[in-house]
C-alpha positions, -999 to +999 in steps of 0.1 A: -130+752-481-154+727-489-125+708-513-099+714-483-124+697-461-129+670-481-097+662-490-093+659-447-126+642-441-124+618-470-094+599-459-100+600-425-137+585-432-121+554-457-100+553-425-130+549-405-144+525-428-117+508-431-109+501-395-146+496-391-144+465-416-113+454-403-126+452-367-158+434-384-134+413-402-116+403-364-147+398-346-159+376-367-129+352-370-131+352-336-163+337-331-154+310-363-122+299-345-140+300-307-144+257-301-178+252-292-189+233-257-187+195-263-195+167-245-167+149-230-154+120-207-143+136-169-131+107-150-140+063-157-130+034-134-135+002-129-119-001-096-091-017-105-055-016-081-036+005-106-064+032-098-051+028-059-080+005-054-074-024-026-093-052-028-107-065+010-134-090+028-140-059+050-176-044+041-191-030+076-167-005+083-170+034+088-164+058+055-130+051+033-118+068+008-101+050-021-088+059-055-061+077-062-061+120-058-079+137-070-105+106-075-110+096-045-143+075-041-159+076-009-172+039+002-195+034+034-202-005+045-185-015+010-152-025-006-136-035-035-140-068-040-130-099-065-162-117-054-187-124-077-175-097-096-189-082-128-149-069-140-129-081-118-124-063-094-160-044-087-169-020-056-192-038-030-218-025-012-238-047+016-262-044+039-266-050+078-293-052+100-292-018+120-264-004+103-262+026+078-275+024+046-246+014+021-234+038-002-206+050-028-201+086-033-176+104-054-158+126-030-142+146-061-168+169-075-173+169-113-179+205-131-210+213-159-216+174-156-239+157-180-244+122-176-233+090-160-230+054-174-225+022-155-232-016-148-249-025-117-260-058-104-276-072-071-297-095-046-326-105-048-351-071-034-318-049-037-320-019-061-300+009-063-308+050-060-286+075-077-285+110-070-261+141-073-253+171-046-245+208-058-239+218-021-206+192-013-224+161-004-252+182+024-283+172+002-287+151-026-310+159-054-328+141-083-331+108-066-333+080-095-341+040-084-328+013-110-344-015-105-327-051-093-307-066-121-299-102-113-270-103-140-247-072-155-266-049-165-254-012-179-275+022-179-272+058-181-285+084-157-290+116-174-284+147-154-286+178-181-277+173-212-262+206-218-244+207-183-253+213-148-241+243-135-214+245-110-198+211-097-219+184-085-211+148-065-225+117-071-238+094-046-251+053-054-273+041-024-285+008-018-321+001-014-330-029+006-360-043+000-365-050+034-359-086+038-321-089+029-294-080+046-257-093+057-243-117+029-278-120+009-278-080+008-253-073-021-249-048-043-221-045-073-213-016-091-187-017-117-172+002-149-186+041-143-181+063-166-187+105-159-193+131-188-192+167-182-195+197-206-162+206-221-155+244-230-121+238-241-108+222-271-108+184-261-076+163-264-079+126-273-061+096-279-049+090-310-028+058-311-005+039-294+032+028-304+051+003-292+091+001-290+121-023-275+123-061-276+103-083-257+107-119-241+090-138-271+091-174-259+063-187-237+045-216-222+005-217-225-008-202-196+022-176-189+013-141-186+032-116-215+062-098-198+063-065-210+094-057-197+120-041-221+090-026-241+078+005-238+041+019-251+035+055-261+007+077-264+000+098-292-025+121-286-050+147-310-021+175-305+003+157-313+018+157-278+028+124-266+031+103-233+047+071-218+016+048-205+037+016-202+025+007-167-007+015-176-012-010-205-030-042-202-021-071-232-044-103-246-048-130-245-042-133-203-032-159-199-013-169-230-030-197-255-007-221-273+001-214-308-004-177-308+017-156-323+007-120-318+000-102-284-023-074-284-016-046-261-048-021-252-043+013-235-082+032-228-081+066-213-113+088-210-137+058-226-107+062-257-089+022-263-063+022-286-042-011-294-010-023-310+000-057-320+037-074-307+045-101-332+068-126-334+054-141-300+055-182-295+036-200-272+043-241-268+019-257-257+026-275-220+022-314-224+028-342-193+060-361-201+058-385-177+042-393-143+045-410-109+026-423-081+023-398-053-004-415-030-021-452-041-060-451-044-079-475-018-061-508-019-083-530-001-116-540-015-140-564-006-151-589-028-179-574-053-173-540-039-174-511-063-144-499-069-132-465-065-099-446-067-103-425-036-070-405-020-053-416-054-028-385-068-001-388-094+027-363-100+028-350-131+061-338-149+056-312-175+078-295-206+076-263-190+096-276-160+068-279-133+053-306-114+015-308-104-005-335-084-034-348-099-060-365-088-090-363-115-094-371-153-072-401-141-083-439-159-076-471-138-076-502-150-067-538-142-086-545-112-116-564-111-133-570-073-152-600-081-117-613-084-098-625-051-066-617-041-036-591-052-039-575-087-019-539-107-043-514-106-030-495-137-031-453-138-031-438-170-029-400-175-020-384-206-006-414-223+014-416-194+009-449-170+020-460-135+007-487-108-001-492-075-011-525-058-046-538-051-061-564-029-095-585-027-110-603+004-136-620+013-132-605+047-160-585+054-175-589+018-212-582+017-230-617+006-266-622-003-292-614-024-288-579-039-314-551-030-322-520-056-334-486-048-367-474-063-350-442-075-319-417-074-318-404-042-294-375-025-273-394-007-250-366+004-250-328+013-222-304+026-231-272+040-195-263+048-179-230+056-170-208+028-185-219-002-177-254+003-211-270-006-221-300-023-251-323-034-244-359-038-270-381-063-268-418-054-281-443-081-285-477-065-314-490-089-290-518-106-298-505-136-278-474-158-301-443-151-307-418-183-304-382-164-318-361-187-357-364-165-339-354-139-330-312-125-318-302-089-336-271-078-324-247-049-357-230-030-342-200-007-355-197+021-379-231+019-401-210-007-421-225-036-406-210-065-368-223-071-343-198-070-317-218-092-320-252-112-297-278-130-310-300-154-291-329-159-275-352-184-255-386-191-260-418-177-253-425-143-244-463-135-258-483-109-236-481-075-221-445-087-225-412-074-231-377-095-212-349-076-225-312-078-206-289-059-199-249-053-175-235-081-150-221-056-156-254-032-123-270-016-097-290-038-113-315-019-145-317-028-138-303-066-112-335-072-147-354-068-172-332-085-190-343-117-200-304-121-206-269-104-239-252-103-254-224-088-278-252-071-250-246-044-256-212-032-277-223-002-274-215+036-288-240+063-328-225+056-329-233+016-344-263+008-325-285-020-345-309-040-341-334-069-368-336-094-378-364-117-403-348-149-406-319-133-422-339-097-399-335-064-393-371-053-364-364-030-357-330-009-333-318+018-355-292+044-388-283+031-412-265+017-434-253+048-421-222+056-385-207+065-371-225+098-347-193+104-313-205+098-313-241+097-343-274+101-327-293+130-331-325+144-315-358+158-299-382+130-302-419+131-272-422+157-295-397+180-268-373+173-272-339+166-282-326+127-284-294+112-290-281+081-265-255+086-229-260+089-226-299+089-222-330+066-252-349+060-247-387+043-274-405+040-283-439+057-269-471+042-305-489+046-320-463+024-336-477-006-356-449-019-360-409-023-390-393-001-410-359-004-411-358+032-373-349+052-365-365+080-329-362+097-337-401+106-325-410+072-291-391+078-260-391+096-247-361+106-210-347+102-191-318+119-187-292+093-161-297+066-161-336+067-152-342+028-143-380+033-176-394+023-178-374-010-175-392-041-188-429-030-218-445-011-221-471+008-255-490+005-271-518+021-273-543-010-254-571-009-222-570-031-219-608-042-242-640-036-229-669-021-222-690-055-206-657-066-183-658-035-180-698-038-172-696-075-147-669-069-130-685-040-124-718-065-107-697-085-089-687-060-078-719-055-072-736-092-056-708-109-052-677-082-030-679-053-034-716-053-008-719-077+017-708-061+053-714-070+080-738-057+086-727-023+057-716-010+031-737+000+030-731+033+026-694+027-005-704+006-024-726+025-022-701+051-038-674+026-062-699+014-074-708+044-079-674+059-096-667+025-118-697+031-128-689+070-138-655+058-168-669+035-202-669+046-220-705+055-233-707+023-203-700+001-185-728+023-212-753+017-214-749-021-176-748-024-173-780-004-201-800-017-203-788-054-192-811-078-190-785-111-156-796-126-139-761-112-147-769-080-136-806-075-100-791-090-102-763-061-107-787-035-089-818-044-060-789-049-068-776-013-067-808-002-037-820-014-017-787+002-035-792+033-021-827+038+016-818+019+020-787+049+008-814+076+037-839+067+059-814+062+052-799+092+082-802+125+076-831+143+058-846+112+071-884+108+065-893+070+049-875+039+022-893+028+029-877-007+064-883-012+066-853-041+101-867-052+083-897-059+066-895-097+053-933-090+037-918-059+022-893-071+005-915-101-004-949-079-026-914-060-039-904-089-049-933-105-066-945-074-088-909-075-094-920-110-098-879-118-089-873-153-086-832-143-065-837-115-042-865-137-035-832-162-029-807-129-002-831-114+014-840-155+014-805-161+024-792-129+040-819-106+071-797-107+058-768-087+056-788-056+081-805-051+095-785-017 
C-alpha cells in the first residue's frame, strides 16, 4: 500500500513542484520584463502658429483659448505676441488698471505630473506666481513667486518628483508690483516644457531622414523651399512618421556661400537633424543704380551740406530693385563755392549725379559763434516707437565722444533706467542720431544708432552726460509730472513732452541742467523733417569769405561764360552780387588783391558790352571784332593781368 501510494503521490508531488517552480519561474519574469515609471516629456510649446497660435495687439480681452486640441492654453488679458519677444513668437500677459489679474492656464490637464521648465521675462516690479489645480482650475495650490527677470531667464518649478496623483492644471499669474500697469506692465512667458510620470514604455525620436530633390539655387537672404522633399521620423520602435510640415531648416535666411542646409525636427524636448547638401547661395551684389529723388539742391553759401530726401534705386543680380537712401557718399560739391556744381553719388561702386546750386541769397555772413558743448538739439516722442534723440555739435571743433553717455530716467527718477555710452568723433555743424530700433524708415534712414535710451514716454526724463555729470536734459529730475512736463515753446505755442517734436532753438549756444520749453520749438507728433540736420545761429561765411568767393565767381566761375552768353551772365552776376551783404560789396569793390581787380575790371567790361549791345543802344564802345580796340583799351589800363585775360580769351566775346 505504502509503495502503491507512493508510486501515486510521488509523481503527483514532482508535479506539484514542478508547476510550483514553473509558476515561480513566470512571476518572476514578469516582474523583470514590467518597464518601470520614468520620467517623461507630456506636452512643450513655444507658442508658435503651427501649434494653432495667432499672433494679435489685442491683450485686454475676456478668456481665449488657443492651441491646438487637445492643448489648448487658456489666456486672460494676454496674447501671443512678436513684440519684444524672447522666441519669437512668446505669450503676453499685461496688466490694466481695474481689470483682472492676467494669467495663462493650461486648460488641458496633465496626469502624475512632475515638473515644469520655462523662460519668463518682465517689467520693472512684475513677477510671476505659478501654481497647479487638482480640482479643474476651482483652486489652485502650491503658489510659487519667481522673481522679475529683466532679460530671458529659464527655471523649473518642481511639483513631485515621483508624480502627483491624478491630473493637475497649471496656471502663470502676473504679480504687479503695484505701480505698473497698461504698456509698462508686461509679462513674457516663452518655451514651456511639462513632465509627467510615464508608466508605459516611452517612445522617442530616433532620427530623422530626408528624401526627394530640392530647389538648390538661391540668393542670400532667400528662405530654403522645402518643397519636393519630404522628412521622416524614425522613432525608438521602429515605427515611423511623416513630419514634413513640421520641420524648421538653418540658416533662415540663407547666407551666401553655404552649401549645406540643416533641417531640425524636436518633438517632446527630442531635436533630431539632417543635412541637405549640394545647396548654393550667390551672394546679391548692386549692378548698377539710378537717381530716384536728388538730395537738397540749393545751398547757401558756407552752409553745411547735407543730402536730405536724396534716394537711389538700386538694381540687384537677384532681379530686384530697392531705394536707398543711407550708406550713400557724395561728392563734388563744395558750398563755399558759388554757383552750379555735380554732386556725385556713389553706392557700391556704383555712381550717379544730381545737380547742385550755391547762393549768396540768404547766406548767413559774419563772424562765426561756437557752442560751449554738445547739446540735444532734437527729440521725437512720436507714436509707436518712433522716438529719437538728436546730439548737436556746434563747438567748431571735432568732438571725441567717448566722455559722453545718454541716460533714460523713467519716470523723472534718479537712477537711469537705460544708458549709451558713446564713441567716434562727431564734426562741428553735424548731428549724432539715436533712434528706437523699430522707428519709421524715416527716421532710421537718418539714425547714427539705436538704443534702448529710446524706450521713454512723455514723463522720462532724457539726459546727456559728459564724465559721468548731466550738462544737458529733456524733463527733469524733480519728481514724475504724470504723463508729460508741459509748457509754452519759444513761439508761445503749445509743448509737450508727450506725443510731439521738440527741435531746439537756433540761438542756442549751450546745453543746460535746467529744462525749459523756451529753448524749444514744438512739433505735432510725427514731424520727421528736422531729423538729421540743425540749423544754428553762427554765421556760415564772413564777409571776405563771401567777397573772395564772389571774385571767383567772377574770374573763373560763371563769369567765364562762353560765346553767346553774356547777357545771361551779367544777369546771374549781378543778382549774385545784390545778394552780398554791405561788407562783402565794399571789399569786393575796393580791394585791390590781384583776384579781385580781374573780377571787377571783368564785371566791368560785361556791364558796358550788354549796355551797347543793348536795343536802342547807338555804338559799342568795345567794338569786340576790333583786335586794335581791344589792345589801344588795354594798353591805356596798363593791367598786365587783364592784357593775358583779353590774349588768351578775346575769342569768347566776341557776340
Amino acid at each position: 500500500m505504502n509503495k502503491f501510494l507512493r508510486r501515486i503521490v510521488t509523481p503527483v508531488a514532482v508535479f506539484a513542484a514542478s508547476l510550483g517552480v514553473a509558476l515561480a519561474m513566470t512571476g518572476q519574469r514578469d516582474v523583470v520584463g514590467a518597464e518601470a515609471a520614468e520620467e517623461a516629456v507630456y506636452h512643450n510649446t513655444s507658442f508658435n502658429t503651427t501649434e494653432g497660435f495667432t499672433t494679435s495687439s489685442t491683450y485686454n480681452a475676456p478668456r481665449t483659448d488657443q492651441g491646438t486640441s487637445p492643448y489648448l492654453w487658456d489666456f486672460l488679458n494676454g496674447t501671443v505676441s512678436t513684440t519684444n519677444a524672447i522666441t519669437s513668437p512668446s505669450a503676453h500677459l499685461r496688466g490694466y488698471a481695474g481689470a483682472q489679474t492676467p494669467s495663462l492656464e493650461t486648460a488641458f490637464a496633465i496626469p502624475n505630473i512632475t515638473k515644469v521648465v520655462f523662460s519668463y521675462k518682465s517689467d520693472t516690479n512684475i513677477s510671476v506666481d505659478l501654481s497647479y489645480s487638482t480640482d479643474n482650475r476651482v483652486t489652485w495650490s502650491t503658489v510659487t513667486n519667481f522673481a522679475r527677470a529683466s532679460s530671458a531667464t529659464q527655471v523649473t518649478y518642481t511639483i513631485n518628483a515621483a508624480g502627483l496623483a491624478g491630473s493637475a492644471n497649471l496656471r502663470w499669474q502676473m504679480l504687479n508690483g503695484g505701480t505698473a500697469t497698461g504698456s509698462s506692465a508686461k509679462l513674457i512667458i516663452d518655451d514651456i516644457t511639462i513632465y509627467y510620470m510615464s508608466s508605459t514604455p516611452v517612445v522617442t525620436l530616433s532620427s530623422i531622414s530626408i528624401s526627394g530633390t530640392p530647389e538648390t539655387s538661391y540668393f542670400e537672404g532667400e528662405s530654403f523651399d522645402s518643397t519636393g522633399i519630404t522628412v521622416t521620423a524614425l522613432y525608438s520602435d521602429n515605427s515611423t512618421a511623416d513630419v514634413t510640415s513640421l520641420t524648421t531648416y538653418t540658416p533662415e535666411p540663407l547666407t551666401a556661400g553655404i552649401t549645406t542646409v540643416v533641417a531640425h525636427y524636436t518633438e517632446l524636448g527630442v531635436e533630431k537633424t539632417a543635412d541637405i547638401t549640394g545647396i548654393t547661395v550667390t551672394a546679391v551684389v548692386v549692378t548698377g543704380i539710378s537717381l530716384k529723388t536728388a538730395g537738397t539742391q540749393l545751398f547757401t553759401l558756407g552752409q553745411t551740406f547735407n543730402t536730405s530726401g536724396l534716394v537711389i534705386t538700386a538694381t540687384k543680380n537677384n532681379s530686384t530693385v530697392e531705394d536707398v537712401s543711407a550708406g550713400l557718399t557724395v561728392t563734388g560739391v563744395n558750398t563755399m563755392v558759388l554757383g552750379q556744381q555735380t554732386a556725385t553719388v556713389e553706392y557700391e561702386g556704383f555712381t550717379t549725379t544730381y545737380q547742385v546750386n550755391v547762393t549768396n541769397n540768404g547766406a548767413s555772413v559774419g563772424e562765426p559763434s561756437f557752442a560751449t558743448d554738445l547739446f540735444i538739439s532734437e527729440y521725437i516722442e512720436g507714436s509707436s516707437n518712433n522716438k529719437a534723440v538728436e546730439i548737436f555739435n556746434g563747438t567748431g571743433t571735432v568732438i571725441d565722444l567717448s566722455s559722453y553717455q545718454i541716460n533714460l530716467y523713467s519716470s523723472a527718477g534718479t537712477t537711469a533706467n537705460y544708458t549709451l555710452s558713446l564713441s567716434g568723433t562727431l564734426a562741428s555743424g553735424d548731428v549724432y542720431v539715436v533712434s528706437h530700433s523699430s522707428a519709421n524708415p524715416t527716421i532710421a534712414a537718418v539714425s547714427d544708432i539705436t538704443s534702448t535710451i529710446t524706450y521713454y514716454n512723455g514723463d522720462d526724463s532724457v539726459a546727456l552726460l559728459k564724465n559721468d555729470v548731466i550738462i544737458d536734459i529733456i524733463g527733469d529730475q524733480e519728481g514724475d509730472p504724470g504723463t508729460a512736463w508741459t509748457g509754452s515753446d519759444i513761439n508761445s505755442s503749445s509743448a509737450s513732452t508727450a506725443e510731439m517734436t521738440l527741435v531746439r532753438d537756433s540761438s542756442n549756444l549751450s546745453p543746460t541742467t535746467t529744462f525749459s520749453f523756451n529753448q524749444w520749438i514744438a512739433y505735432p507728433q510725427d514731424t520727421f523733417s528736422y531729423l538729421g540736420t540743425h540749423d544754428f545761429a553762427s554765421s556760415d561765411v564772413t564777409a571776405l569769405e563771401q567777397a573772395t568767393a564772389y571774385a571767383n565767381y567772377v574770374w573763373s566761375g560763371r563769369g567765364d561764360f562762353e560765346q553767346g552768353t553774356c547777357v545771361e551772365v551779367l544777369a546771374d552776376l549781378e543778382a549774385e552780387y545784390g545778394y552780398m551783404s554791405t561788407d562783402a560789396k565794399n571789399l569786393f569793390d575796393e580791394s585791390t588783391d590781384e583776384l579781385f581787380i580781374n573780377a571787377q575790371y571783368r564785371l566791368s567790361y560785361l556791364r558796358a558790352w550788354v549796355a551797347a549791345n543793348s536795343p536802342g543802344a547807338t555804338a559799342n564802345p568795345l567794338d569786340l571784332a576790333s583786335n586794335t580796340s581791344i589792345t589801344l583799351l588795354i594798353g591805356i589800363l596798363g593791367l598786365t593781368s587783364v592784357v593775358g585775360f583779353y590774349l588768351v580769351s578775346k575769342k569768347k566775346y566776341e557776340n
